[in-house]
C-alpha positions in Angstrom: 97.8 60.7 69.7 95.5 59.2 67.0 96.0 60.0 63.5 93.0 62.1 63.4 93.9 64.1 66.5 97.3 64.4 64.9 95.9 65.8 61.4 93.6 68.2 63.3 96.3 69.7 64.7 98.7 70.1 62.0 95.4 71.4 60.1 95.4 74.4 63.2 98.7 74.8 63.3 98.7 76.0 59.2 95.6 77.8 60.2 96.7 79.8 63.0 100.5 80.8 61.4 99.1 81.5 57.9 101.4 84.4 56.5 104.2 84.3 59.0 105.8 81.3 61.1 104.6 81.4 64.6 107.8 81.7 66.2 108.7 84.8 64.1 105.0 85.7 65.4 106.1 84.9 69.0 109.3 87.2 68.6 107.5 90.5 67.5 104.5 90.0 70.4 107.5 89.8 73.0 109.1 92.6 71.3 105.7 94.2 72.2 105.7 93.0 75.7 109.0 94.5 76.3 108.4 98.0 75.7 105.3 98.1 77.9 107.1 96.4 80.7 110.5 98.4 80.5 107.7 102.1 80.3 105.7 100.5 83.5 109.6 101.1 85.7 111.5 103.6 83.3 110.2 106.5 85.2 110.9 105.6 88.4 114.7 106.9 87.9 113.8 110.1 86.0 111.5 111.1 88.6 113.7 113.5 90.5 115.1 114.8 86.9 111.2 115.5 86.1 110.9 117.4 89.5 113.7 119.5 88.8 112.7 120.8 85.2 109.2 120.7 85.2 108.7 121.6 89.0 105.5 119.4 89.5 103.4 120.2 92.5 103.2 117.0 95.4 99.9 115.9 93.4 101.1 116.5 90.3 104.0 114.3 90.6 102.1 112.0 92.0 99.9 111.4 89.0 103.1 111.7 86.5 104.0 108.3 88.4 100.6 106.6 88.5 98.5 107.4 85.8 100.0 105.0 83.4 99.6 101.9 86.1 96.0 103.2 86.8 94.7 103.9 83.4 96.5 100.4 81.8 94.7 98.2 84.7 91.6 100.1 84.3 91.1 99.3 80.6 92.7 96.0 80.2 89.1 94.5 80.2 88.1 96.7 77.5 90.1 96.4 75.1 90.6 92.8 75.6 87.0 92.2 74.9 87.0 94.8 72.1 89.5 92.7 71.0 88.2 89.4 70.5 85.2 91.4 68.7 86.9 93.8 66.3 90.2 92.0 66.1 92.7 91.5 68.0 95.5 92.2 65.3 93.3 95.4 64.7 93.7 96.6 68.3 97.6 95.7 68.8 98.6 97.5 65.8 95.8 101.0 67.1 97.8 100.6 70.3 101.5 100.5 68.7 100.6 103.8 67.2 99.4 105.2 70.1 102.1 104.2 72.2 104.3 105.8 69.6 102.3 109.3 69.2 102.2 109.3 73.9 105.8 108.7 73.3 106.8 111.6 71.6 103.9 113.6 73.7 106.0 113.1 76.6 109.6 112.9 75.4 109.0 117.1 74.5 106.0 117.8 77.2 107.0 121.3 78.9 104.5 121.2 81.7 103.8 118.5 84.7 99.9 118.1 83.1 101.3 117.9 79.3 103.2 115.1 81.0 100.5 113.6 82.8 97.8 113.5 79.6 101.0 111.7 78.0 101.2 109.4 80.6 97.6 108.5 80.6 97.8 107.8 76.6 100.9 105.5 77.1 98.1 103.5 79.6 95.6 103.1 76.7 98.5 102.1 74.3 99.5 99.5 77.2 96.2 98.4 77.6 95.6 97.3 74.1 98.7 95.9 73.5 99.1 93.7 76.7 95.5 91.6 76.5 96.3 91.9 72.4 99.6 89.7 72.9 98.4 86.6 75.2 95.1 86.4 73.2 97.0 86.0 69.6 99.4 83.7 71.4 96.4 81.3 72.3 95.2 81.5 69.0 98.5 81.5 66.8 99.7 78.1 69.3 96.8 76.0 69.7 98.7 73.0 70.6 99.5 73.5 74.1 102.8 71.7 74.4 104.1 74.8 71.9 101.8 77.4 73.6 103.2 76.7 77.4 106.9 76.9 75.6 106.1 80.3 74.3 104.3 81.7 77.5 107.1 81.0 79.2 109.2 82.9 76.5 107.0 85.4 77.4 106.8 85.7 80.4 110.5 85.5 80.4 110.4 88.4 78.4 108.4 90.6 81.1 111.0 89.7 83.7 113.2 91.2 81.6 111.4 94.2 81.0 110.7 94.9 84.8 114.3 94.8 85.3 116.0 96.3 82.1 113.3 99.4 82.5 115.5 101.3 86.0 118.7 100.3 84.4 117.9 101.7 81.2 116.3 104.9 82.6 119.6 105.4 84.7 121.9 105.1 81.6 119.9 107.7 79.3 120.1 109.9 82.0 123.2 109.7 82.5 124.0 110.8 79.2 120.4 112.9 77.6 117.4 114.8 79.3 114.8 112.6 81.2 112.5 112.7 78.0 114.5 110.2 76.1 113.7 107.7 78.9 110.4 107.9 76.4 112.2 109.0 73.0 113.9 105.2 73.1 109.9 103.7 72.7 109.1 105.6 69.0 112.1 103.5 66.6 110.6 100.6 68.4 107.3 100.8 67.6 108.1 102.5 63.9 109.6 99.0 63.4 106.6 97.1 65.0 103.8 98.7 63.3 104.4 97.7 59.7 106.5 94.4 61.1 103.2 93.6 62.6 101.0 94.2 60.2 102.5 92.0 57.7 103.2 89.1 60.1 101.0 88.9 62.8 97.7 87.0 61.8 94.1 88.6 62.4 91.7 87.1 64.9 88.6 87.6 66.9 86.0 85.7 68.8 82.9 84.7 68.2 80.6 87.1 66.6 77.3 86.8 68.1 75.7 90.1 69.5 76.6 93.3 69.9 80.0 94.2 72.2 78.7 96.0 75.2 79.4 99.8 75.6 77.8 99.8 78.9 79.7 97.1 80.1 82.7 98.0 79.3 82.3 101.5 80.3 81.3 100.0 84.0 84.4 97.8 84.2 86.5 100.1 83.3 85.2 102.5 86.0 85.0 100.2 88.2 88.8 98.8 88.4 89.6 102.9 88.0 88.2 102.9 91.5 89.5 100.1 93.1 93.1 100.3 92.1 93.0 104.1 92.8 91.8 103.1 96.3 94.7 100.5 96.4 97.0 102.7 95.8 96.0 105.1 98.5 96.1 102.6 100.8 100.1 101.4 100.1 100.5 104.9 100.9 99.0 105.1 103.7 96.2 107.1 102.8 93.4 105.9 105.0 90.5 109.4 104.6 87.3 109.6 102.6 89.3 110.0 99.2 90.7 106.1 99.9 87.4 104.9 101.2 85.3 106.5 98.4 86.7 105.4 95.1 87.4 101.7 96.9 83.5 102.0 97.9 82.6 103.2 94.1 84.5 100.7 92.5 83.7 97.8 94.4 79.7 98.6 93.7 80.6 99.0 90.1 82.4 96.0 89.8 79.3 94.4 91.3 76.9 96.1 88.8 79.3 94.7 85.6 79.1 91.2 87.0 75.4 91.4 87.1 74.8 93.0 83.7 76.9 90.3 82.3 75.5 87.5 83.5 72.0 89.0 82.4 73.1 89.2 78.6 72.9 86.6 76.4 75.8 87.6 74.8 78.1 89.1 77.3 81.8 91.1 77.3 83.0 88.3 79.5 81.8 84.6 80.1 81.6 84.3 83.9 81.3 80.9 83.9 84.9 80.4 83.0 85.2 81.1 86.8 82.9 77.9 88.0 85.9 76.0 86.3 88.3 75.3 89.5 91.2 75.3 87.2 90.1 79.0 85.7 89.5 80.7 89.2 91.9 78.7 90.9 94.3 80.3 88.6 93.2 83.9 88.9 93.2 83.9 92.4 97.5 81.9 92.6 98.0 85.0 90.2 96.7 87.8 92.5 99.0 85.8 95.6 102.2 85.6 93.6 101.9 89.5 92.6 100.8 90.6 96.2 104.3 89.0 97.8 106.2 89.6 94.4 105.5 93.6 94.7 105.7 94.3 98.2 108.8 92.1 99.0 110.6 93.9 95.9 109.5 97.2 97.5 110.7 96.4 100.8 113.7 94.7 99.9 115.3 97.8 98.2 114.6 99.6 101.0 116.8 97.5 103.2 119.6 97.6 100.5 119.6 101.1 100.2 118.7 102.4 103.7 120.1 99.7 106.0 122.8 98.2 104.1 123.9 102.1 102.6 123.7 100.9 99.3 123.3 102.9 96.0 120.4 102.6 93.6 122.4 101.8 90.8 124.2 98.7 93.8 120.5 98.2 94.4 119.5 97.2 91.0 122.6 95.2 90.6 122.0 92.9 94.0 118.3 92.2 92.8 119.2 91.0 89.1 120.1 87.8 90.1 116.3 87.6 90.8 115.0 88.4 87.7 117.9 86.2 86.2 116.5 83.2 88.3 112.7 84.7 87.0 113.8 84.5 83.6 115.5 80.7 83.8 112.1 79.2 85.2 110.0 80.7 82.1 112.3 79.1 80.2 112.5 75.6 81.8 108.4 75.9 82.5 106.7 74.5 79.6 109.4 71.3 80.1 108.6 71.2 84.1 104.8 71.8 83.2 104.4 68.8 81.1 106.4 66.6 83.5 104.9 67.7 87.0 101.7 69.2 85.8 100.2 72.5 87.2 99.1 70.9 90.4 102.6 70.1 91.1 104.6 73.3 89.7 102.4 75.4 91.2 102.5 73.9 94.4 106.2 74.1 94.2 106.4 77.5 93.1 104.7 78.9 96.2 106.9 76.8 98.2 110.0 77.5 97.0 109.1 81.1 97.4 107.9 80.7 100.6 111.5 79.0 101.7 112.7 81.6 99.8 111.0 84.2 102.2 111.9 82.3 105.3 115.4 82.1 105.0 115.6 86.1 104.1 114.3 86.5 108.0 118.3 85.5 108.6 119.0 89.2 107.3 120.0 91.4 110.1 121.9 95.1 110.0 125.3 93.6 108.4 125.5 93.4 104.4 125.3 89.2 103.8 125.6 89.0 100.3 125.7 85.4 99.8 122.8 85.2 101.6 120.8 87.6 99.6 121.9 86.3 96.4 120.3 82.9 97.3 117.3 84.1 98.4 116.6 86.0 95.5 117.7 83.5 93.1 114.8 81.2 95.3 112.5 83.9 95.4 112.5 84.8 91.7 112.8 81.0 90.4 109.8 79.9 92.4 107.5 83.2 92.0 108.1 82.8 87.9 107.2 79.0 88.0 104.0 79.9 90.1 103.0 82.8 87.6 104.2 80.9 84.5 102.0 77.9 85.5 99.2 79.9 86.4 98.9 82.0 83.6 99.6 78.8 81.0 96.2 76.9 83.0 94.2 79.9 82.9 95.0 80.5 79.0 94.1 77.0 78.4 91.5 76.6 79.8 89.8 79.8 78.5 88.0 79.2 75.1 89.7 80.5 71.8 86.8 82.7 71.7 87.0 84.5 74.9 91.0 84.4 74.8 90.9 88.5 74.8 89.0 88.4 77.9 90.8 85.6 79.7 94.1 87.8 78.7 92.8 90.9 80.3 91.6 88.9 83.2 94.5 87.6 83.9 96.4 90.8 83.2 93.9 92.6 85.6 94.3 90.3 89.0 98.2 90.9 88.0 97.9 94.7 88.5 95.6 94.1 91.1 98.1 91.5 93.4 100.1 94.0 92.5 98.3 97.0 94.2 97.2 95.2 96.8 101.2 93.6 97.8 102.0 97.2 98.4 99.1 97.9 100.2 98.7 94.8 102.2 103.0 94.3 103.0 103.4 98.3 103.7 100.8 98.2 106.4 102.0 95.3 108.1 105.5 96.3 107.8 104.3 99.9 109.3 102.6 98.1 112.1 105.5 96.4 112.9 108.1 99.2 112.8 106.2 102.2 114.7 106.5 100.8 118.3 110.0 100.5 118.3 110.1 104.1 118.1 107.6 104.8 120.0 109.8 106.1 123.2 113.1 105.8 122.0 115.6 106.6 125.4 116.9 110.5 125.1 114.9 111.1 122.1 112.3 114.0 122.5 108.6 112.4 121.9 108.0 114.3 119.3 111.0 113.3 117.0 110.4 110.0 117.9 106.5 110.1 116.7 107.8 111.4 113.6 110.6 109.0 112.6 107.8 105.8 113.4 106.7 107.3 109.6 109.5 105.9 107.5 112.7 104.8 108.0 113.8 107.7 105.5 112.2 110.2 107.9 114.0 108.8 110.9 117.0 109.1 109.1 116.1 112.8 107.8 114.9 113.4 111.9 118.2 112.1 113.5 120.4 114.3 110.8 118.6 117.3 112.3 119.1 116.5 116.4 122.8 115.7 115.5 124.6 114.4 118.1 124.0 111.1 120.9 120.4 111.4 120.6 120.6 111.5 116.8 122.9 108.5 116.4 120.6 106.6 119.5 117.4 107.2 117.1 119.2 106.2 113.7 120.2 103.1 115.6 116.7 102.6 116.7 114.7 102.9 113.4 117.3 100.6 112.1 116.4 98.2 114.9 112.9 98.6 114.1 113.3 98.6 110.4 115.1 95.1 110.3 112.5 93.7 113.1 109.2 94.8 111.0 110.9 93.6 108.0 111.1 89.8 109.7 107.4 90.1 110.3 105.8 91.3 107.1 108.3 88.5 105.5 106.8 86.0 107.6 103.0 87.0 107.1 104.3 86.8 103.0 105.5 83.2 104.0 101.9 82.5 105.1 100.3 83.8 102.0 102.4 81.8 99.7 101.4 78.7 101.9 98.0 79.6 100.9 98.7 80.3 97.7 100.6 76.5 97.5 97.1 74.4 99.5 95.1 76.5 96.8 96.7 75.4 93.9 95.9 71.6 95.2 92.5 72.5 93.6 94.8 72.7 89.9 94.8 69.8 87.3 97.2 66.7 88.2 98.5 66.4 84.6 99.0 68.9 81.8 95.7 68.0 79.2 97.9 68.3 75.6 95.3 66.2 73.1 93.8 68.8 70.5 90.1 68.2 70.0 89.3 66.5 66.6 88.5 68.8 64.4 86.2 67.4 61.3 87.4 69.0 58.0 84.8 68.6 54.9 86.4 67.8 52.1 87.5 70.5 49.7 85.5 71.0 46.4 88.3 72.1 44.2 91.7 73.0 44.6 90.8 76.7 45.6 88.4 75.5 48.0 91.8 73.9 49.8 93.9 76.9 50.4 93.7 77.4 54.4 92.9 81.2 55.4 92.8 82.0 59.2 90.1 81.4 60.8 89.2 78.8 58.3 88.7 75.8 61.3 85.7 76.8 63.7 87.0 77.0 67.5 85.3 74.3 69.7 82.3 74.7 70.9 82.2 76.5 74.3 82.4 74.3 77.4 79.7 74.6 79.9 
């Protein structure tokens, strides 16, 4: 690196930590990561202590569990944009607060839709924060040998948070009422908000223009739509009320796209995407998610209703996952600068792909060694595709756009996401129905409804009692463990997909800093170093 490169960089480095070191920066934006990873899967254990004190109606409980997911994805373009206008320091500390405030809303709400509003605020709080962290850590870490060390920190971090969220929710329960599965969020952020104010460093993008209401508005409705749709669809909702907002969301969607690349200063620079290494990114995010998500779901449905497990055993057999998840966002920015995102993403989906395949050995009989392999494969490869990913797709974004990058990124995540349950549920439905489909001293009827679930063939077969209730519990098990080998082998094609798209990726990890030209300071005021002080390059066409 020449000595000019080398100055320019130290000279952003000062720039972009000025106030607080940028690893003490780091820590409190994973500290913020955490808490919105460990809310997204608290709930998921409380739910049947909700139902029993607040007695939710079917729709109501429904919308306890996915307004947060659907109102965080819908706005994560928003705020992200908002973000790089207003500040993005300005936004992550608005969203602490609110976080804090939804926190307490639902800790002491007395009704399902006191619940539910609370729920929906905890998704604006999410969506401000989560955009708000990456897009500081682009700007506070400009070198990108340091920045891919401390995505992978972070992404680390969300591993964590994914997996700490059930156990956590399972231990306050076990000892308080389900609302301090939210109580545990306001010390947390009490701590963060002044914490962050007085370290974290204020940015924004370029100023030019006006942000755009409209456009935002539109977005947000937009992904509303779709992921609503989405979800309908992994549940195997297939009437006018999936069709409609999937219909509504995908035209809106359109309309934002066009509006955007009509303004001459829009919410989000499109032509990030005619960069191979931008879209190319996007679209390995929204394939790791999609097998990530539905493989999870599936899987602890075999260890609980197959293998007889308990939730709590559950959890247990899939940590070593998110231990092998956590080790690879560790090791990443190392394997990234020796292989280069070509390579480690190629890998990733690969290795997860192996990993997939040799989970098809997994029959009716508990095989523990064999499950703890696969995971450990699964999540070591899946968090060295995302990790990867997300570190080309920062990079190559410019400092100026990093809010929308962020939420970009953020978005096809929630998306895969969606789409993994959607996508994997209906495959594995199509695979498991036909064994049940005349099932030998089973009356038609019970066997047409136990091809819904293997949970309601289990609940079908307790109720005929008897041969023909043991013959159709041995038959859904049959089926479960067959359509479970198919939708993991149409995963293992994705990933292969995911691995011949990645060959469209960088060879080698691009590290030299742009030179930077620094005038000469008049006097020695004129040399103190405030943030934003250095201009960001000028935007790549």
């Amino acid at each position: 690196m020449s000595g000019t490169t080398t100055a320019a960089v130290g000279l952003r480095r000062r720039a972009a930590g000025a106030g607080a070191n940028r690893w003490v920066v780091l820590l409190v934006l994973c500290v913020s990561l955490l808490l919105v990873a460990v809310d997204a899967t608290v709930l998921h254990v409380a739910v049947p202590a909700v139902t029993e004190d607040l007695r939710p109606g079917a729709i109501e409980l429904l919308w306890i569990v996915d307004t947060y997911p659907l109102v965080c994805a819908s706005l994560l373009i928003l705020f992200g944009t908002l973000g790089d206008k207003v500040g993005r320091r300005r936004i992550l500390l608005l969203g602490y607060a609110l976080f804090g405030v939804a926190s307490a809303m639902a800790a002491f709400a007395h009704t399902a839709e006191v619940l539910i509003v609370a729920r929906g605020l905890l998704g604006v709080g999410g969506a401000m924060i989560m955009p708000a962290t990456l897009s500081i850590l682009r700007q506070v870490f400009p070198d990108r040998r340091e920045r891919a060390l401390a995505i992978g920190v972070w992404s680390a971090v969300a591993a964590v948070g994914a997996a700490v969220g059930p156990l956590l929710g399972g231990f306050l329960l076990e000892h308080f009422w389900w609302g301090s599965v939210f109580l545990v969020n306001i010390p947390l952020m009490l701590v963060s908000l002044p914490v962050g104010r007085l370290l974290l460093p204020e940015s924004r993008g370029a100023a030019d223009g006006p942000w755009d209401v409209v456009g935002a508005l539109t977005a947000a409705a937009g992904l509303f739509g779709l992921v609503l749709g989405v979800k309908r669809l992994g549940g195997g909702e297939l009437g006018a009320l999936t069709v409609a907002p999937l219909v509504a969301g995908a035209a809106l969607i359109v309309l934002f796209v066009r509006r955007q690349r009509r303004r001459r200063h829009p919410l989000v620079d499109l032509r990030m995407f005619a960069r191979p290494a931008f879209s190319t990114s996007v679209g390995c995010i929204v394939l790791a998610m999609l097998a990530l998500v539905g493989l999870e779901l599936i899987a602890a449905q075999y260890l609980q209703l197959v293998l007889g497990l308990s939730p709590l055993e559950t959890g247990l057999r899939l940590l070593p996952l998110t231990f092998a998840a956590m080790a690879a966002g560790l090791a990443g920015a190392r394997l990234l600068r020796r292989f280069g995102p070509r390579r480690m993403v190629c890998a990733g989906f690969c290795l997860t792909a192996a990993a997939v395949v040799t989970l098809t050995a997994m029959g009716q009989a508990d095989n523990a060694g064999l499950l703890l392999f696969g995971f450990v494969l699964l999540g070591f490869g899946l968090e060295t595709t995302l990790f990867a990913a997300y570190e080309s797709m920062l990079s190559e974004a410019p400092p100026e756009q990093a809010g929308g990058a962020a939420a970009i990124g953020e978005t096809s995540y929630q998306l895969g996401a969606g789409i993994g349950i959607a996508l994997l549920g209906s495959v594995m439905n199509a695979a498991y129905a036909p064994g049940l489909s005349s099932v030998p001293g089973v009356p038609s009827d019970a066997s047409a409804a136990a091809g819904h679930s293997l949970g309601e063939a289990y609940g079908v077969a307790a109720r005929l009692g008897g041969p023909a209730g043991e013959v159709l519990r041995r038959a859904a098990r049959d089926s479960f463990v067959h359509g479970l080998h198919v939708t993991l082998l149409v995963s293992a094609g994705l990933l292969t997909l995911g691995a011949v798209m990645a060959l469209r990726l960088p060879r080698v990890m691009q590290c030299d800093a742009p030179a930077v030209e620094v005038p000469a300071p008049r006097d020695a005021g004129d040399a103190a170093l405030s943030f934003g002080a250095v201009s960001p390059p000028a935007r790549r066409p």
